[in-house]
N, C-alpha and C positions, 0 to 999 in steps of 0.2 A: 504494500500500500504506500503512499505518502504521510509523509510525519514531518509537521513541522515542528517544532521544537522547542521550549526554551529562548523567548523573546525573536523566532522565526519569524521574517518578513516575505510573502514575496504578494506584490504588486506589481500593478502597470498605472502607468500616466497617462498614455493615450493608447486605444484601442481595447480591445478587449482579454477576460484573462480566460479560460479554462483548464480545467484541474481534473484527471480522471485516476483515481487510484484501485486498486483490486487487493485484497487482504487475499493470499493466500492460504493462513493460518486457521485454525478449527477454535471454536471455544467464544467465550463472551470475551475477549479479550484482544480476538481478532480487529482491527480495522482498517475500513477502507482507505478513508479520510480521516488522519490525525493530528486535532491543530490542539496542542499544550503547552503550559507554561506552569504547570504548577510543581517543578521541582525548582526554580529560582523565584524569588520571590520580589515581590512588587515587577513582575515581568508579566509580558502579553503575549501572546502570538496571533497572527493576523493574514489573512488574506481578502486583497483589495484589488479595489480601480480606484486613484483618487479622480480620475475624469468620470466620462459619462458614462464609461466602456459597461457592459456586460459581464458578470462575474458569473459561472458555471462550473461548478462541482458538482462529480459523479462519485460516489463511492459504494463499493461493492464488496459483501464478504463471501465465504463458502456455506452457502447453504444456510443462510439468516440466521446463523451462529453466532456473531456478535455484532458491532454497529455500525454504518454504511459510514456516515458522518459524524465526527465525534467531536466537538467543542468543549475544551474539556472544564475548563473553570470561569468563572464570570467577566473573566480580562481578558479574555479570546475571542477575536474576532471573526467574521465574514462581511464586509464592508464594502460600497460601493456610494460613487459620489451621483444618486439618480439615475442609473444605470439600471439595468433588470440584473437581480440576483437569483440563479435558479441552481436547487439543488434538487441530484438524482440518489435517490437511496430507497431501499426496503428501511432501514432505521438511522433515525438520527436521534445525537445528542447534542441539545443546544443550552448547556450549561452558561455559556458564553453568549454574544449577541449576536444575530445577524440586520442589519442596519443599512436600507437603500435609500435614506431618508425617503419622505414622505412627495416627493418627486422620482419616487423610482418603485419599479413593484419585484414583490418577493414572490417566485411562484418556487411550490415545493411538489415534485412529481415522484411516483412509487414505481420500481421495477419488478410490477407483478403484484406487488404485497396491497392488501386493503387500507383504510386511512381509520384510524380509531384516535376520533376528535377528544381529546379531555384524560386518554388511557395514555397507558404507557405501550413498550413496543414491546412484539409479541413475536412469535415464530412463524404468522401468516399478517398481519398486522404492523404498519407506521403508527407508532401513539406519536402522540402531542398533545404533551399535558399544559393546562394553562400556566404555569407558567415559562415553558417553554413557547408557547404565543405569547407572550409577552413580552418575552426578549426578544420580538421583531419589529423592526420599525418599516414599514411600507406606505405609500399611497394604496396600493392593493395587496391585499395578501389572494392567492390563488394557492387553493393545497388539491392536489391529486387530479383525478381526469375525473371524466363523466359520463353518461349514457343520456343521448338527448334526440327526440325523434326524428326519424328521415325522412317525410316528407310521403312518408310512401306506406299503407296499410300493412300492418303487421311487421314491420321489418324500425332496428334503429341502428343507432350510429354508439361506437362503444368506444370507450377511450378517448373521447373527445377534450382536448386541450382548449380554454377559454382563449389565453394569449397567444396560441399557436394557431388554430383550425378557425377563430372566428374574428371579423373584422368587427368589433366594438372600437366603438367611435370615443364614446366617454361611458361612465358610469353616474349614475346616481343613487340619492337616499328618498325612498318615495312612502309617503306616509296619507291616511285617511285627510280630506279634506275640511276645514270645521267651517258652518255659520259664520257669515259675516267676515269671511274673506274675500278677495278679490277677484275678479274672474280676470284670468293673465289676458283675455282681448278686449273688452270693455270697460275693465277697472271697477265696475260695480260688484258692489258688496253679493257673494252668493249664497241663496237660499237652498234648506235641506230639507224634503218633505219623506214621510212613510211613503212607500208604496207596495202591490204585491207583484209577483212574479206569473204573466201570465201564462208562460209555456216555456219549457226547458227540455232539451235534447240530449237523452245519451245513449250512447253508440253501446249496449248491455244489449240486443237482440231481442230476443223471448227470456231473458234468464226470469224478470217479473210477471211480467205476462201468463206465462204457463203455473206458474207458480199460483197467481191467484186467479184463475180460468179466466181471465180476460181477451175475449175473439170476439171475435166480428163475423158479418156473412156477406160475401161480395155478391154481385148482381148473378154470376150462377146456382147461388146459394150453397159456397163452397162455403165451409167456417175454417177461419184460420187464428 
């Protein structure tokens, strides 16, 4: 694997960095990606861009044995000056930060393993415990891929990367509208009344229907 070490640097100023390591070793003890400093003291170790570049770290053990990415103490970094910071692992440990300020986004993607948001890591499973989200600093955080439909009956799209596969323009934070706000084309104040719902579609077949004898009899007087 890679091991930085004991107040290890390595950066870039312009352009971009990537870092791919593979743990050969068996055990929890294996890893990929190893950034530490906690055998010298008041020391860091760090991996950056101070520009804009892109920072990408892969790391990989034998058989999710021990941790892809490992940050090992609070002074450890992964850093990027609004750059996209993206890390590749079945497990990580983010004891330390990873930091694209808030002009740069942090995607975290899994090679194969599921994403267990609040857990810890597992032997089929990326945990990320909160406070492991919270040593992240981003504009976006994006963690794992996704399954999002195709457009097309019965069939979807698996794996799907947000920053990679879809052209998103911006992001927003969209919340219920209240009384006596403004409508964004007229300026006037908007009203909010009750109302009911007069017909709603869903694509469930006969699964109700049959269930509770609900047919009908067309002009042959076929009932269906």
């Amino acid at each position: 694997g890679v091991f930085a070490n004991n107040s290890a640097t390595v950066t870039t100023s312009n352009g971009s960095l990537t870092i791919n390591g593979t743990s050969c070793g068996t055990g929890r003890f294996s890893r990929g990606v190893f950034i530490n400093s906690a055998s010298v003291a008041n020391s860091s170790s760090r991996i950056s861009s101070t520009g804009t570049g892109q920072v990408t770290i892969t790391g990989l053990t034998t058989n999710q044995s021990g941790t892809g990415i490992y940050l090992s103490t609070s002074s450890d970094q992964i850093a990027s000056n609004g750059g996209q910071i993206t890390l590749n692992a079945n497990s990580v440990n983010l004891t330390g930060t990873v930091n694209a300020t808030t002009a740069g986004d942090v995607v975290i993607q899994t090679l194969g393993a599921g994403v267990d948001l609040g857990g810890s890591d597992s032997s089929s499973n990326l945990g990320l415990t909160s406070a492991e989200i919270n040593n992240i600093t981003a504009g976006t955080l994006i963690i794992g891929n996704g399954t999002t439909g195709a457009n097309q009956d019965g069939f979807h799209l698996r794996n799907v990367n947000v920053a990679r596969d879809l052209a998103v323009t911006s992001f927003g934070d969209f919340r219920r509208v209240r009384p006596g706000e403004p409508d964004p084309r007229s300026g006037q104040p908007l009203q909010v009344r009750r109302g009911i719902e007069v017909g709603h579609i869903f694509k469930l077949g006969t699964k109700y229907s049959e269930k509770y004898g609900a047919a009908y009899t067309d002009d042959q007087k076929q009932s269906h």
